[in-house]
PDB file of N, CA, C and O in Angstrom:
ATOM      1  N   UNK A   1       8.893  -8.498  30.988  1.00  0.00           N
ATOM      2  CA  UNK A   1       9.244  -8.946  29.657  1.00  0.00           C
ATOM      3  C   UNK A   1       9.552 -10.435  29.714  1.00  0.00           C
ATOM      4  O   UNK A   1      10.005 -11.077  30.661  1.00  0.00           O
ATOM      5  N   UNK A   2       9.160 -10.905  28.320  1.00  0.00           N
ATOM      6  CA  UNK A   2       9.111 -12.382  28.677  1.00  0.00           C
ATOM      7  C   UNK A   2      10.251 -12.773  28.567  1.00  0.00           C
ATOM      8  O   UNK A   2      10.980 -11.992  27.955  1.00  0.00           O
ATOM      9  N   UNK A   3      10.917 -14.098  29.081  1.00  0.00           N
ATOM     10  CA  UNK A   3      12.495 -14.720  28.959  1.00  0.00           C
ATOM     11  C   UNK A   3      12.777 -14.443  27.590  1.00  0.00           C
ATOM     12  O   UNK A   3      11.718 -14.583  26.978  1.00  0.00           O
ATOM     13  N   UNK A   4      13.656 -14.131  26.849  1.00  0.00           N
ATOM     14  CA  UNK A   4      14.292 -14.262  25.374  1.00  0.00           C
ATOM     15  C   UNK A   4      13.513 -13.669  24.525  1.00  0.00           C
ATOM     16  O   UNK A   4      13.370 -13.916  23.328  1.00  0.00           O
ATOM     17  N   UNK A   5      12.934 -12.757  25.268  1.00  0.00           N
ATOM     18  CA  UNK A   5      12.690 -11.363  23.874  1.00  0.00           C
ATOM     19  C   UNK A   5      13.418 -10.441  24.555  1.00  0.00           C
ATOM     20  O   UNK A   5      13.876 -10.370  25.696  1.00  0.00           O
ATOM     21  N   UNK A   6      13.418  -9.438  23.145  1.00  0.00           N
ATOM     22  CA  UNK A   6      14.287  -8.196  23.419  1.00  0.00           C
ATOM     23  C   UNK A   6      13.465  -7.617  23.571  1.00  0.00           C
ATOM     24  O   UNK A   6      12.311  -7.983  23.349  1.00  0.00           O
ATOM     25  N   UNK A   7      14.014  -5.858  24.261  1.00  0.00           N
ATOM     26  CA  UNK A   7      13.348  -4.692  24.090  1.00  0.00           C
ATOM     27  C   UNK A   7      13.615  -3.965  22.664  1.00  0.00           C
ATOM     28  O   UNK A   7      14.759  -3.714  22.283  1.00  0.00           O
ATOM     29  N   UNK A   8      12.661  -3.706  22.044  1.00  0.00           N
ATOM     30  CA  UNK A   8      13.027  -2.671  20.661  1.00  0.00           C
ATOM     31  C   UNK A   8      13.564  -1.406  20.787  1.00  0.00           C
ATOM     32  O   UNK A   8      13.087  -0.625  21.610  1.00  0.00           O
ATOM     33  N   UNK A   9      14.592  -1.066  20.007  1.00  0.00           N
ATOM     34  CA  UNK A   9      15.485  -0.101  20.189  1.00  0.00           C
ATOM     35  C   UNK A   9      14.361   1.269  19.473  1.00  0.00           C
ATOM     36  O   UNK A   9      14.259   2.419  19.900  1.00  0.00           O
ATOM     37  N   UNK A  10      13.727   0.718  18.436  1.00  0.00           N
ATOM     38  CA  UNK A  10      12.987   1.800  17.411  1.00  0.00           C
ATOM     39  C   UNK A  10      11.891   0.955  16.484  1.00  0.00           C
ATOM     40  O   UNK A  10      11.940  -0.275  16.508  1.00  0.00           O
ATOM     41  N   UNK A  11      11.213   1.425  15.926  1.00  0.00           N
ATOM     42  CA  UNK A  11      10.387   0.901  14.749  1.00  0.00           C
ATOM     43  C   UNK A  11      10.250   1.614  13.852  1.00  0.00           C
ATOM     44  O   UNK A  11       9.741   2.701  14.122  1.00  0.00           O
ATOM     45  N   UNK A  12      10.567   1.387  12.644  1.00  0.00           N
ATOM     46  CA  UNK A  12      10.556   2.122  11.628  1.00  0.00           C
ATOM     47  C   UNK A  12       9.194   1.668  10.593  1.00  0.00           C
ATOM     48  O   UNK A  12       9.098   0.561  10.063  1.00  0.00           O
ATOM     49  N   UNK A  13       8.172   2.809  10.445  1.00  0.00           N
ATOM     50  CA  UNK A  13       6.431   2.444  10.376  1.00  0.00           C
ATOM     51  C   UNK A  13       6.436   2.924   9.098  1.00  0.00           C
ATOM     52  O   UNK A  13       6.977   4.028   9.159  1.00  0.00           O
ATOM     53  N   UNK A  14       6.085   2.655   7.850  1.00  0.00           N
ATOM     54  CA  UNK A  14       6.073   3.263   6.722  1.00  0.00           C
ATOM     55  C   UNK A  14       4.515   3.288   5.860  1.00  0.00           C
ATOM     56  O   UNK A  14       4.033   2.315   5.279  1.00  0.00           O
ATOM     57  N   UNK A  15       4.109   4.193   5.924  1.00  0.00           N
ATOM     58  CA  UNK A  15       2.344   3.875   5.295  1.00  0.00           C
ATOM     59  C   UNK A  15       2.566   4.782   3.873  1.00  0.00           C
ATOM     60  O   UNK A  15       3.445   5.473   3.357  1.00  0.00           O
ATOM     61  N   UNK A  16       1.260   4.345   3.600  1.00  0.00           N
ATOM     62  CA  UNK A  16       0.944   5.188   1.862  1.00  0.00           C
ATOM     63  C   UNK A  16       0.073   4.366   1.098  1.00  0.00           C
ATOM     64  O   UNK A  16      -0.061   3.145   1.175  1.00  0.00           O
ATOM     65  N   UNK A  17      -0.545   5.234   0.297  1.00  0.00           N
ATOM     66  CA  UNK A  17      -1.300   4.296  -0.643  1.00  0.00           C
ATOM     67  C   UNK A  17      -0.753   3.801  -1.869  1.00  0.00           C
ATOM     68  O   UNK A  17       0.231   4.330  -2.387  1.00  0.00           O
ATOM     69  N   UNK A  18      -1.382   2.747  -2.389  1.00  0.00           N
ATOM     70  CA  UNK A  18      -0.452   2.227  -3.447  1.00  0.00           C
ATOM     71  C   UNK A  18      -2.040   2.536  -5.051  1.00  0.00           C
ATOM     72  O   UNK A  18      -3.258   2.457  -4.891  1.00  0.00           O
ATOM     73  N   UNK A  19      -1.392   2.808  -6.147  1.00  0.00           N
ATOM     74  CA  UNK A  19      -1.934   3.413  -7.130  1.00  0.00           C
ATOM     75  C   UNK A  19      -1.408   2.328  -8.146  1.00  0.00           C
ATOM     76  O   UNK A  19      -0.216   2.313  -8.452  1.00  0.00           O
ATOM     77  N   UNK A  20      -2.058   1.671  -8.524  1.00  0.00           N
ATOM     78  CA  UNK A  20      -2.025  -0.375  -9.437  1.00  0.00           C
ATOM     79  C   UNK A  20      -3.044   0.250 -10.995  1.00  0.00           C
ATOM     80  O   UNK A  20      -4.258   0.412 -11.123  1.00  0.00           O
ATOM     81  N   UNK A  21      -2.208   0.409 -11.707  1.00  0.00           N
ATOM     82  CA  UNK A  21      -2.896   0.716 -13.194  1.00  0.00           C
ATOM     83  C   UNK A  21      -2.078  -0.338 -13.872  1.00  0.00           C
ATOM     84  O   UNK A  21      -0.898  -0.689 -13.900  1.00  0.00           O
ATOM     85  N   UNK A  22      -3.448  -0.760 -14.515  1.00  0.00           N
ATOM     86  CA  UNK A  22      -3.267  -2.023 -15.470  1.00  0.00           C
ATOM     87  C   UNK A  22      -4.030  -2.085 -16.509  1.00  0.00           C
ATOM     88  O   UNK A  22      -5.089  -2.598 -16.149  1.00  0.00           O
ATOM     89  N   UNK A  23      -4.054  -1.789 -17.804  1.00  0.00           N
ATOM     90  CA  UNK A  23      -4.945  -1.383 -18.771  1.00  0.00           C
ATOM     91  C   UNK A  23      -5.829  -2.880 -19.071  1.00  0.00           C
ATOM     92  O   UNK A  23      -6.992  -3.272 -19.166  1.00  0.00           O
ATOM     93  N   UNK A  24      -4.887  -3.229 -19.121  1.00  0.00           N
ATOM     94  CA  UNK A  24      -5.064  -4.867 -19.926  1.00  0.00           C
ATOM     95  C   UNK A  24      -5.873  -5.909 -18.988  1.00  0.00           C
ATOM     96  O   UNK A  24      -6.416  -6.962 -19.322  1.00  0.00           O
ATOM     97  N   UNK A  25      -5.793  -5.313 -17.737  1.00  0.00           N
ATOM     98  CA  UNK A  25      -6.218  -6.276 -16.722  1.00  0.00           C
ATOM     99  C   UNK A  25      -7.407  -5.608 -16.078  1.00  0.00           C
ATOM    100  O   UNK A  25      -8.213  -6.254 -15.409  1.00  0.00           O
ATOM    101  N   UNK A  26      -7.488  -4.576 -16.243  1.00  0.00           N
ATOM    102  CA  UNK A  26      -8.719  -3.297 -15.762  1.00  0.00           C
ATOM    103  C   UNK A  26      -9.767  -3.972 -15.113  1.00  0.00           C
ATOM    104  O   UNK A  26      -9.940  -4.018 -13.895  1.00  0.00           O
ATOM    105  N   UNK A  27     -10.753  -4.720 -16.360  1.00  0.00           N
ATOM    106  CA  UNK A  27     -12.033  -4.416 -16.592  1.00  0.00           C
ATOM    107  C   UNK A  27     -12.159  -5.777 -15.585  1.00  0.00           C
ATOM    108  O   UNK A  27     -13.259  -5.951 -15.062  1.00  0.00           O
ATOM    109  N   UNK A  28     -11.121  -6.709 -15.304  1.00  0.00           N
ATOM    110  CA  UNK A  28     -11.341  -8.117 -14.533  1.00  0.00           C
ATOM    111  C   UNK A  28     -11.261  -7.296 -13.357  1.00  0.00           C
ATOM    112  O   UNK A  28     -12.292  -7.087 -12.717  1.00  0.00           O
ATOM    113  N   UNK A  29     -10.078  -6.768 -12.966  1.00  0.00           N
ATOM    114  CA  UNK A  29      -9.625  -5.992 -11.708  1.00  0.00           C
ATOM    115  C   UNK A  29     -11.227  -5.800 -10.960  1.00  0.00           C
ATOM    116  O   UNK A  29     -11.820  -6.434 -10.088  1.00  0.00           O
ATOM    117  N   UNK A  30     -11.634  -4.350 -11.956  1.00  0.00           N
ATOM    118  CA  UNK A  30     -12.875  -3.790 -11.503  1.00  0.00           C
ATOM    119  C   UNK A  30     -14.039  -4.836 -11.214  1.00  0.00           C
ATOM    120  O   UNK A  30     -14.704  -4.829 -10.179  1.00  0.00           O
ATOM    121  N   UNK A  31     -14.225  -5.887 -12.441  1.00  0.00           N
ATOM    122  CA  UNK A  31     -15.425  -6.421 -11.927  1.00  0.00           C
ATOM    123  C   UNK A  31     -15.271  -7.865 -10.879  1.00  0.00           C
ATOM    124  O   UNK A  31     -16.188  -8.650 -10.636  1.00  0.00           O
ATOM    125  N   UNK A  32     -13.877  -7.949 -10.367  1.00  0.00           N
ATOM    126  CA  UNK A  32     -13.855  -9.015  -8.671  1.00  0.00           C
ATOM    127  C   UNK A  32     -13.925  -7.937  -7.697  1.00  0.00           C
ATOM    128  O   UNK A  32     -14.145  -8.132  -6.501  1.00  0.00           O
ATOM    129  N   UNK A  33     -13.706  -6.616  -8.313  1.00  0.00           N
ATOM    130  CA  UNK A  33     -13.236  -6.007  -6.637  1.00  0.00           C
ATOM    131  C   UNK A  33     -14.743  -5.468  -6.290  1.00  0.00           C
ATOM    132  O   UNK A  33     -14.936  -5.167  -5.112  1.00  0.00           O
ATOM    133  N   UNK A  34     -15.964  -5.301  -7.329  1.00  0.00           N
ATOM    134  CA  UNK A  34     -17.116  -4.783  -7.086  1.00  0.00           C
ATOM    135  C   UNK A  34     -17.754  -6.086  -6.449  1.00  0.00           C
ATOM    136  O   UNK A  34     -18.532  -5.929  -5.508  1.00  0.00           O
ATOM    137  N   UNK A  35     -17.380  -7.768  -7.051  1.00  0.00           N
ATOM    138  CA  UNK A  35     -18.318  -8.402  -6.431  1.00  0.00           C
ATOM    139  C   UNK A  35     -18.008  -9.000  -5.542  1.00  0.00           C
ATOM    140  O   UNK A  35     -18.998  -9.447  -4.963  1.00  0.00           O
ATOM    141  N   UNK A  36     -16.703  -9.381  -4.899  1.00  0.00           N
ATOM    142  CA  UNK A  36     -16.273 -10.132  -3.498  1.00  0.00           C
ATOM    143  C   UNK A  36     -15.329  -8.572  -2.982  1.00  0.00           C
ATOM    144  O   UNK A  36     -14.268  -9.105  -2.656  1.00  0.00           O
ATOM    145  N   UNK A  37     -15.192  -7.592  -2.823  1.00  0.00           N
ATOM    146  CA  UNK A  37     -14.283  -6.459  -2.753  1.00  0.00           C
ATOM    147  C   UNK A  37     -12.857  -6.925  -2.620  1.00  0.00           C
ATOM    148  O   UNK A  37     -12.171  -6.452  -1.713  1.00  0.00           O
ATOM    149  N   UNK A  38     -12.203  -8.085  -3.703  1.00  0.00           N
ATOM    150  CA  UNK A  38     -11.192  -8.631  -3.864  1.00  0.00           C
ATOM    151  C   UNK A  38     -10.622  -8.638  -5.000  1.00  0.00           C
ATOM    152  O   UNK A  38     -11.425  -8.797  -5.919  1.00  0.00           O
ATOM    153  N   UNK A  39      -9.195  -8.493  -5.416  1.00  0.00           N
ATOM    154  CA  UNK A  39      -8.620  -8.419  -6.547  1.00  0.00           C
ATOM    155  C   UNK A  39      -7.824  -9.433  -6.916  1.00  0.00           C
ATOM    156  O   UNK A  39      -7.115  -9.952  -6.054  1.00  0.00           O
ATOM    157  N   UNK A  40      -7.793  -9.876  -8.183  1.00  0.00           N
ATOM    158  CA  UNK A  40      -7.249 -10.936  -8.513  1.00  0.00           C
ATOM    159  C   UNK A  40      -5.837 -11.378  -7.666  1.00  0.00           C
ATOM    160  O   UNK A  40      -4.946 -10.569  -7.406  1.00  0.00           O
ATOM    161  N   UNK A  41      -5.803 -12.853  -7.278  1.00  0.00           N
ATOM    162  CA  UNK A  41      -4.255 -12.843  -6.815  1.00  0.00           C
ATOM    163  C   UNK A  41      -3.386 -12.731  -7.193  1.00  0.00           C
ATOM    164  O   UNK A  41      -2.521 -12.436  -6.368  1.00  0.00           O
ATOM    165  N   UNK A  42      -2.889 -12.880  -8.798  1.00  0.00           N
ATOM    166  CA  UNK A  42      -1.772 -12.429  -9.347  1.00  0.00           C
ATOM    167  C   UNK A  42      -1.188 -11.156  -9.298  1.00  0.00           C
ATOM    168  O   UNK A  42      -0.027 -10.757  -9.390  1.00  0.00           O
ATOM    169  N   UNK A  43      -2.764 -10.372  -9.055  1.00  0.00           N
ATOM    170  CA  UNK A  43      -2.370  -8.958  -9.065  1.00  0.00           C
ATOM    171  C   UNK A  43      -1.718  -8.756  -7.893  1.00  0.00           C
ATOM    172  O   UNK A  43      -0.598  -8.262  -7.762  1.00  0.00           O
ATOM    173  N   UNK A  44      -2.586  -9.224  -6.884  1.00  0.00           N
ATOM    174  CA  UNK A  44      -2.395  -9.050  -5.429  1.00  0.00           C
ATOM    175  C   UNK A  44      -0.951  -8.691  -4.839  1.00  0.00           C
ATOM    176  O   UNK A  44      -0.499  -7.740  -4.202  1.00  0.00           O
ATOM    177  N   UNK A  45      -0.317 -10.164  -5.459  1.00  0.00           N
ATOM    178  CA  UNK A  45       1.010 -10.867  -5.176  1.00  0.00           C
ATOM    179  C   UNK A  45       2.064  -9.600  -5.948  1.00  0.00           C
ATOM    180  O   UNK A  45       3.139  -9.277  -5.444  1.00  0.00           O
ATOM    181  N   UNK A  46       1.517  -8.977  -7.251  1.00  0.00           N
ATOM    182  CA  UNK A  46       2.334  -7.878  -7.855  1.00  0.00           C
ATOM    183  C   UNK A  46       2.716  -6.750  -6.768  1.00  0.00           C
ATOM    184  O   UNK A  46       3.818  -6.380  -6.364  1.00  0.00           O
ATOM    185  N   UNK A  47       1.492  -6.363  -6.460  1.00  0.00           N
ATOM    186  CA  UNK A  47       1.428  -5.563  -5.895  1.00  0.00           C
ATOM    187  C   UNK A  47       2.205  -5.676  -4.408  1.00  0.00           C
ATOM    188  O   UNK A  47       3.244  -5.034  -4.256  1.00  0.00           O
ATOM    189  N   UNK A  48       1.805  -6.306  -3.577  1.00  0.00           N
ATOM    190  CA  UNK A  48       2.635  -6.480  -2.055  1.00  0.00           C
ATOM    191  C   UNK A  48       4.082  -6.901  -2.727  1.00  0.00           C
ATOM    192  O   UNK A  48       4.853  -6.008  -2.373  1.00  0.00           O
ATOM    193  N   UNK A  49       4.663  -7.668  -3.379  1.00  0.00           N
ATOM    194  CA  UNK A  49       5.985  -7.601  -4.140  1.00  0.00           C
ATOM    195  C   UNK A  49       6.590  -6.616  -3.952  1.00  0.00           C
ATOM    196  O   UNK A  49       7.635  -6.482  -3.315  1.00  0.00           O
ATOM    197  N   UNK A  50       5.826  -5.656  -4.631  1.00  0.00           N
ATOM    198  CA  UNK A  50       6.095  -4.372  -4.928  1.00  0.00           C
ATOM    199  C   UNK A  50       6.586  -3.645  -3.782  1.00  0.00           C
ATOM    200  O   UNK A  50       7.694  -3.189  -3.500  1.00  0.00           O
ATOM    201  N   UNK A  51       5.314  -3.657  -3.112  1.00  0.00           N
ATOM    202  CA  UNK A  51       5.441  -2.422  -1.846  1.00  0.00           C
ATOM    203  C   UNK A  51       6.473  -3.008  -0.726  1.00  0.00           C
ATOM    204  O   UNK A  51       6.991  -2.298   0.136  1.00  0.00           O
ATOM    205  N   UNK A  52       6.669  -4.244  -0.850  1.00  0.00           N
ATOM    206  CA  UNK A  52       7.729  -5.392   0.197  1.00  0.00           C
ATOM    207  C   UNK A  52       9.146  -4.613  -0.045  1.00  0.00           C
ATOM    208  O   UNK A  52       9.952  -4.225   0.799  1.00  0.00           O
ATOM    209  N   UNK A  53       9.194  -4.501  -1.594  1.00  0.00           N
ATOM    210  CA  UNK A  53      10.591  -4.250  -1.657  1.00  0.00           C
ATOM    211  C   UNK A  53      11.038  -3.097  -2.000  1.00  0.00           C
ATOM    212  O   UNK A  53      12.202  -2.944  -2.371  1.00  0.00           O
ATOM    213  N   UNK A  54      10.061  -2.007  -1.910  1.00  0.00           N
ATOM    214  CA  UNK A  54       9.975  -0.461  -1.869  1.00  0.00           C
ATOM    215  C   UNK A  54      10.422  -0.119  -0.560  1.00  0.00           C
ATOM    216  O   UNK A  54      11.449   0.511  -0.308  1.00  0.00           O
ATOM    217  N   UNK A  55       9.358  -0.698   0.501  1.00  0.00           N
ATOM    218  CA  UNK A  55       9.722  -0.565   1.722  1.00  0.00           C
ATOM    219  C   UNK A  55      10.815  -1.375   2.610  1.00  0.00           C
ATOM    220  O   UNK A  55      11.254  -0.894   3.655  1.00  0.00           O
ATOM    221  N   UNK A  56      11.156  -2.446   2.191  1.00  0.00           N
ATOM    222  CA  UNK A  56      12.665  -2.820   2.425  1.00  0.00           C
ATOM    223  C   UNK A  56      13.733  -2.177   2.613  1.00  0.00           C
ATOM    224  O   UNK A  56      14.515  -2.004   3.548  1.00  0.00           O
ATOM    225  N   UNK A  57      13.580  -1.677   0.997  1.00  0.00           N
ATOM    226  CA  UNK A  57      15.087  -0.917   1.035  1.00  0.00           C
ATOM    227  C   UNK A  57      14.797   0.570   1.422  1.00  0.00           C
ATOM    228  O   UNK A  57      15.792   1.256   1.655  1.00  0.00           O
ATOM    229  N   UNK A  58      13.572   1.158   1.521  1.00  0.00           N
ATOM    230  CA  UNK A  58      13.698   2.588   2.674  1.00  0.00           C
ATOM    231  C   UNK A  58      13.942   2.211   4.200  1.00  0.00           C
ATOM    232  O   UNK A  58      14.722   2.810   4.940  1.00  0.00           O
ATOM    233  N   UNK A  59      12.878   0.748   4.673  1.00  0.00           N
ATOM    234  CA  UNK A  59      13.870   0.875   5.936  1.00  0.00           C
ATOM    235  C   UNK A  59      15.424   0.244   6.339  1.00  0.00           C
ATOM    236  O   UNK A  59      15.907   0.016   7.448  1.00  0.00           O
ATOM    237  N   UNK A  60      15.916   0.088   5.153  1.00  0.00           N
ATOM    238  CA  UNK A  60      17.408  -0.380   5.123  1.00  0.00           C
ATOM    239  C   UNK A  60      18.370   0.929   5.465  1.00  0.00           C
ATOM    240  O   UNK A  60      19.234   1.215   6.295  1.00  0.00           O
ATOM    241  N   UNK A  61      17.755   1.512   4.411  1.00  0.00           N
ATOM    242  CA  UNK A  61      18.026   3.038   4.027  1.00  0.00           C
ATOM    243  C   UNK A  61      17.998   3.784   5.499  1.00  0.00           C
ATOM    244  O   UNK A  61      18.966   4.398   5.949  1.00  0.00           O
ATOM    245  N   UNK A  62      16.739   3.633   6.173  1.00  0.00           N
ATOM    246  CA  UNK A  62      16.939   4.652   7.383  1.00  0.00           C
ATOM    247  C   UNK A  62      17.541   4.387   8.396  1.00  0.00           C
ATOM    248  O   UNK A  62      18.072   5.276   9.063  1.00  0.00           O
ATOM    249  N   UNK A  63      17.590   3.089   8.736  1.00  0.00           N
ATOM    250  CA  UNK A  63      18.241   2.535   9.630  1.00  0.00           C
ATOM    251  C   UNK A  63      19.772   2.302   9.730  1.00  0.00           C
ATOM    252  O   UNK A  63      20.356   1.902  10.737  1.00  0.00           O
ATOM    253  N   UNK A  64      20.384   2.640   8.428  1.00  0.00           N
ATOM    254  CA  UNK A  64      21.883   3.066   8.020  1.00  0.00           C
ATOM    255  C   UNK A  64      21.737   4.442   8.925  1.00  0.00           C
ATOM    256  O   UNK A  64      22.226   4.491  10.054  1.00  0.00           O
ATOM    257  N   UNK A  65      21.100   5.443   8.400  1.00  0.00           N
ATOM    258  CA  UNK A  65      20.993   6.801   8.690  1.00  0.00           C
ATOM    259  C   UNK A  65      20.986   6.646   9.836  1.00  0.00           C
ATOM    260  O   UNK A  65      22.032   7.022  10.365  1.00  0.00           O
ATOM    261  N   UNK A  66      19.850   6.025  10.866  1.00  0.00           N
ATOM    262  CA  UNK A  66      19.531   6.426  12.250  1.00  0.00           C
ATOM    263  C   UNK A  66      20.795   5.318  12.955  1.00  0.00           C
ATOM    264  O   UNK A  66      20.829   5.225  14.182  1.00  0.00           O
ATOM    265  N   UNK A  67      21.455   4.786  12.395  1.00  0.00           N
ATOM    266  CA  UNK A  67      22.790   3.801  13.174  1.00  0.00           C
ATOM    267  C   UNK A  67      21.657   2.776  13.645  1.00  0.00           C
ATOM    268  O   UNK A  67      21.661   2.576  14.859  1.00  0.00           O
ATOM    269  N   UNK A  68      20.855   2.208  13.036  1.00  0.00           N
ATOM    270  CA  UNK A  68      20.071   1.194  13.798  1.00  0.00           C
ATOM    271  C   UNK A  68      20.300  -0.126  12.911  1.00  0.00           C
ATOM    272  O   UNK A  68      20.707  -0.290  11.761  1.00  0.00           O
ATOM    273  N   UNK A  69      19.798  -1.140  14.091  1.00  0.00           N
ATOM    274  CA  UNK A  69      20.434  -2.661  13.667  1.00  0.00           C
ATOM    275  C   UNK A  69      19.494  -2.419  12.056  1.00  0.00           C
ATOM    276  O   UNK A  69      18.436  -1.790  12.059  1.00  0.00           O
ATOM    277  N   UNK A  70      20.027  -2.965  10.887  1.00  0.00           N
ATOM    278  CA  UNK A  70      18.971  -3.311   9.736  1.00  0.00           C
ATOM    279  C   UNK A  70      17.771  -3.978  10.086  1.00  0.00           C
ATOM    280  O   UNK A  70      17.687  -4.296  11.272  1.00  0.00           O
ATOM    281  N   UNK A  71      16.802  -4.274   9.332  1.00  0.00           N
ATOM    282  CA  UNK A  71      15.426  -4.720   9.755  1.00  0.00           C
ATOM    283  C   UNK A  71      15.526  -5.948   9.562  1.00  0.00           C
ATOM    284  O   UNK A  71      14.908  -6.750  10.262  1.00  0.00           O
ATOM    285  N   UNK A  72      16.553  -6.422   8.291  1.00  0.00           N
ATOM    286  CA  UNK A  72      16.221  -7.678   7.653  1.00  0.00           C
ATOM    287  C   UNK A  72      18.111  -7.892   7.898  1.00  0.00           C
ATOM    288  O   UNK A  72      18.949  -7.016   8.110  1.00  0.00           O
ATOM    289  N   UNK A  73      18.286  -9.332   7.769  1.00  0.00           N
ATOM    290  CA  UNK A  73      19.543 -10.160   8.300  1.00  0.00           C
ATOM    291  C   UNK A  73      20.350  -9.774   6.768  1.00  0.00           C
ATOM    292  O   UNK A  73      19.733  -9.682   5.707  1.00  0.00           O
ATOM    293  N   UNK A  74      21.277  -9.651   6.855  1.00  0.00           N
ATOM    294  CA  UNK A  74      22.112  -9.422   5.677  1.00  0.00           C
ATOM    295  C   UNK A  74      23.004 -10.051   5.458  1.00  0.00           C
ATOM    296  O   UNK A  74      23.770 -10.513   6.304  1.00  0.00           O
ATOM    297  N   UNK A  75      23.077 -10.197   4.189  1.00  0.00           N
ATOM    298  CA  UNK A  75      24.635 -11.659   3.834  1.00  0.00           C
ATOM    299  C   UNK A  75      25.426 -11.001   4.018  1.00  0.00           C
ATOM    300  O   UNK A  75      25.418  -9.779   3.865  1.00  0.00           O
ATOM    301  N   UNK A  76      26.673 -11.978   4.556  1.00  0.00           N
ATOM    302  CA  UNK A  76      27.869 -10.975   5.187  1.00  0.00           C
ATOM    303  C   UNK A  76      28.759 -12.460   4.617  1.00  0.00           C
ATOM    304  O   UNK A  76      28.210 -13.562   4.601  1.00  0.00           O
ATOM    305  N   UNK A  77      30.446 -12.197   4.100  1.00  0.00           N
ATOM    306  CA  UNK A  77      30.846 -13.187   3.732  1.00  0.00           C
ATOM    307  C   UNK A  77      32.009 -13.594   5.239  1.00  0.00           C
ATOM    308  O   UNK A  77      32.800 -12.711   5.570  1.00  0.00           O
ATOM    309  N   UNK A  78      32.001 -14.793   5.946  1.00  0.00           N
ATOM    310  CA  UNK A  78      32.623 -15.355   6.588  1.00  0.00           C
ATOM    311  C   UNK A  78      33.602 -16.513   6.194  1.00  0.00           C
ATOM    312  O   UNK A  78      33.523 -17.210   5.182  1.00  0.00           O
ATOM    313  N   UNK A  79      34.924 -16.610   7.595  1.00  0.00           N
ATOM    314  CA  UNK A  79      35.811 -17.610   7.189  1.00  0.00           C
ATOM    315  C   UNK A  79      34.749 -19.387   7.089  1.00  0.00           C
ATOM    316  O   UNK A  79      33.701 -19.669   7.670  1.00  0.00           O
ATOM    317  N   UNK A  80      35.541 -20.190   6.182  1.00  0.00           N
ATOM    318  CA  UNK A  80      34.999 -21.315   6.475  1.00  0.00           C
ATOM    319  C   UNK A  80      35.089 -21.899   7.692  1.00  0.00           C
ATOM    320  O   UNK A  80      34.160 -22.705   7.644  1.00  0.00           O
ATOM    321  N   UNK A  81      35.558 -22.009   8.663  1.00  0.00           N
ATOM    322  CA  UNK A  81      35.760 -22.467   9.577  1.00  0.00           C
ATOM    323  C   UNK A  81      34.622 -22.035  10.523  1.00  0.00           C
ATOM    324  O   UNK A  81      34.046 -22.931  11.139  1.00  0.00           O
ATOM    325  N   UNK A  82      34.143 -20.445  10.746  1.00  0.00           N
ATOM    326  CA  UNK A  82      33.112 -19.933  11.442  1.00  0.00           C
ATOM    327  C   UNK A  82      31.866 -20.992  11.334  1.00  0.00           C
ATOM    328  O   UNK A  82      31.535 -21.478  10.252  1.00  0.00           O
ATOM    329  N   UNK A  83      31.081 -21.360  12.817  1.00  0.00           N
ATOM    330  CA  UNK A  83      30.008 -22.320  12.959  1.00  0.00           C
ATOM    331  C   UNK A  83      28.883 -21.647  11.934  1.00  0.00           C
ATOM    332  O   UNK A  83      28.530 -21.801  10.765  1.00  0.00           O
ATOM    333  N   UNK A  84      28.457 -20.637  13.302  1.00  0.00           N
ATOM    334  CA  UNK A  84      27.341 -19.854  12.918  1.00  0.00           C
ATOM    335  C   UNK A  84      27.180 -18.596  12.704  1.00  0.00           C
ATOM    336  O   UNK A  84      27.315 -17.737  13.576  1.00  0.00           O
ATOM    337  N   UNK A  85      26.725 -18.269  10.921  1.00  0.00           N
ATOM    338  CA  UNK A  85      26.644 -17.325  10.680  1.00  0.00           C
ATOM    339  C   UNK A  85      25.510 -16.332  11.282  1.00  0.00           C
ATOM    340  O   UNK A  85      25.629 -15.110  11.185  1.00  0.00           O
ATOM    341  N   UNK A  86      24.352 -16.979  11.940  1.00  0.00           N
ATOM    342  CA  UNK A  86      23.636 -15.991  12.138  1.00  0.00           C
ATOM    343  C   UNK A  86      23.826 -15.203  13.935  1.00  0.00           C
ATOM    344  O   UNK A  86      23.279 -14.215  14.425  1.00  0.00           O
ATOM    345  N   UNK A  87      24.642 -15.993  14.396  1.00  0.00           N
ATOM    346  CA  UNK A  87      25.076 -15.617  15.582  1.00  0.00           C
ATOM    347  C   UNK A  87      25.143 -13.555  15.954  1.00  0.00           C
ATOM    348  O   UNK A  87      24.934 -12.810  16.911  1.00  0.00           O
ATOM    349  N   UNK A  88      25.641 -13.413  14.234  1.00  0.00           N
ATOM    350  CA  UNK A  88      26.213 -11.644  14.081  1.00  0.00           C
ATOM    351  C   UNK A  88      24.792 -11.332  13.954  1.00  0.00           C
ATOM    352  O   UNK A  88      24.708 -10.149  14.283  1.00  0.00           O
ATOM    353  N   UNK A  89      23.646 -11.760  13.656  1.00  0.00           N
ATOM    354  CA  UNK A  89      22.559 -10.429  13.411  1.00  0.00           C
ATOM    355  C   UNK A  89      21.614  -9.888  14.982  1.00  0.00           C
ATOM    356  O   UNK A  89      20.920 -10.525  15.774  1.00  0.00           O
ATOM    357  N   UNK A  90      21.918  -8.792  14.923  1.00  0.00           N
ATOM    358  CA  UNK A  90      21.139  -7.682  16.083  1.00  0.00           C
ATOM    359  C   UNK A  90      19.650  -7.494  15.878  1.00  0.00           C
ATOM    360  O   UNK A  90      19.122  -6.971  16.860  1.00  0.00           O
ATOM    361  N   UNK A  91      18.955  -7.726  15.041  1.00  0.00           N
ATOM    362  CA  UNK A  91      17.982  -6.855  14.733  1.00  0.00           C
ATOM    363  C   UNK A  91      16.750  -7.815  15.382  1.00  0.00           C
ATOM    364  O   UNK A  91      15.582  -7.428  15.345  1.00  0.00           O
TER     365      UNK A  91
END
């Protein structure tokens, strides 16, 4: 193992398909994704938004459950005097 990485305690893997209905935006949707098999970026950006912060807070969620470090660094309120706040995150 290389100097100053860790070993991972767990990984928490979350898959699924995502189902994007947009009446209003349909008929553009359909006709970029038939001719470059790409969907508009606004949509794009909706969408991973979406699933970013769906799946965030389930693996926040499990990793409470399984006692594991959180995935993502969390605000925590400290004295003023403390240097560095990120000194406390495990993950």
């Amino acid at each position: 193992m290389a100097e100053g990485t860790t070993k991972s305690v767990a990984d928490i893997i979350i898959s699924g398909d995502v189902i994007f209905l947009d009446a209003e935006q349909h008929d553009k949707i359909v006709k970029e994704w038939k001719k470059d098999r790409k969907i508009p970026e606004a949509v794009n950006l909706e969408i991973v938004n979406s699933v970013l912060r769906r799946c965030i807070i389930k693996a926040l969620t499990l990793s409470e459950e399984l006692q594991l470090p959180p995935p993502i660094m969390l605000p925590f309120a400290t004295n003023k005097k403390q240097e560095d706040s990120t000194s406390r995150y495990i993950g």
